[in-house]
N, C-alpha and C positions, 0 to 999 in steps of 0.2 A: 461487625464482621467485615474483614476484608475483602475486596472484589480480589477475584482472581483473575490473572491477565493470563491469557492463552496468545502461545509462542507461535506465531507465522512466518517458515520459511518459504520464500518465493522464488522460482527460477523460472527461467525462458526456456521453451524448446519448440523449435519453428516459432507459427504463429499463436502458440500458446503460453498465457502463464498459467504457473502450476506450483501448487503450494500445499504444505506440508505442514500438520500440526503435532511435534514430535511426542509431544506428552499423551496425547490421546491415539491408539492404536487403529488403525485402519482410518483417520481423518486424511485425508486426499482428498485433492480434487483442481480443476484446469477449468479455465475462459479464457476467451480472448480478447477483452478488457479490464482494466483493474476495476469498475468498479461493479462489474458482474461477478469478478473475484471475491470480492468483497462479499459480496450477498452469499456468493456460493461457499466459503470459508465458512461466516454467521451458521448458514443450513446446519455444513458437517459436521461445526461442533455439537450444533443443538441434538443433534443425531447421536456422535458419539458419546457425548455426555451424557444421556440420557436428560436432557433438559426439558421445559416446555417452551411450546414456538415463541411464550411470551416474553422470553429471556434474547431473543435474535437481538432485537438493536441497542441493548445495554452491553451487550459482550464486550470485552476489553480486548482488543488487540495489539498484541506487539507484534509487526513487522521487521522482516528482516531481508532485504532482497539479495542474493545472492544469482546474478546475472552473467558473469563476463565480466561486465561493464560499470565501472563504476560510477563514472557517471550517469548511465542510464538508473543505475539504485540510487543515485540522491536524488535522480531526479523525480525518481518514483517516489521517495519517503517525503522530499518536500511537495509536492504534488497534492502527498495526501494529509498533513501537514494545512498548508490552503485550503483542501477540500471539506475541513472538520472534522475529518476522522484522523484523530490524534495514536502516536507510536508510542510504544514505551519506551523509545531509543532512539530521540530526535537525533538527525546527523548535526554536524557541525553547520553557523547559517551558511549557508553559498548561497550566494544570486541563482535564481534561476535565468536561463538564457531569453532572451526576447523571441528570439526565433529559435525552437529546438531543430537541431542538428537531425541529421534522416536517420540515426539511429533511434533515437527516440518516437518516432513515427507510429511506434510498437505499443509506444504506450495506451494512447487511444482515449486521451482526456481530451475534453474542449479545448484549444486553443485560450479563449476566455479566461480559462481558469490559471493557467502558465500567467496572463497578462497580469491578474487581479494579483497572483502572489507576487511579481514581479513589483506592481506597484508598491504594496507595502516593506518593500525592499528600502529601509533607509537610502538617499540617494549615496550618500558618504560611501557605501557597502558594495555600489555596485560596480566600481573600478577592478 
């Protein structure tokens, strides 16, 4: 049997992200970190879905950030990417920046974790 992967649309408003799972009815929900998002997206499906809690960290998500900013959404999808929670719709590779930019500020990962994917950036790539 197939996993089923469940569609995460993410957008900013103020200091919130907020996301959207359009297949499942009334699934919403906002934090203001992604990886609080994260966990809180997990909840809503298991809720909407009528699933058991023991299905949260197997869930398959596809992200999709819809910001503004596009670079602020690759930075998110590689981000998490790095973090090991994998998309269904990796972006193209881009470097991530050494130092993000103050729009990015928003996102609210470790620093750390920007470095560590940075590193695994073939050096050739990062021009």
């Amino acid at each position: 049997m197939r996993e089923q992967t469940y569609r995460v649309v993410v957008t900013r408003e103020d200091e919130q992200w907020l996301a959207d799972v359009p297949e499942l009815l009334g699934a919403h929900t906002h934090a203001r970190s992604l990886p609080t998002l994260d966990q809180a997206v997990r909840e809503v499906i298991v809720l909407a879905a009528d699933l058991p809690d023991e299905a949260i960290p197997d869930l398959v998500l596809g992200y999709e950030y819809h910001t503004g900013d596009p670079e602020l959404d690759t930075t998110a999808l590689e981000v998490r990417r790095c973090a090991g929670r994998p998309t269904s719709s990796p972006p193209p590779h881009l470097p991530v920046p050494v130092r993000p930019p103050p729009s990015l500020s928003a996102v609210a990962c470790p620093f750390a974790t920007l470095a560590r994917c940075w590193e695994s950036v073939p050096s050739a790539s990062r021009s």
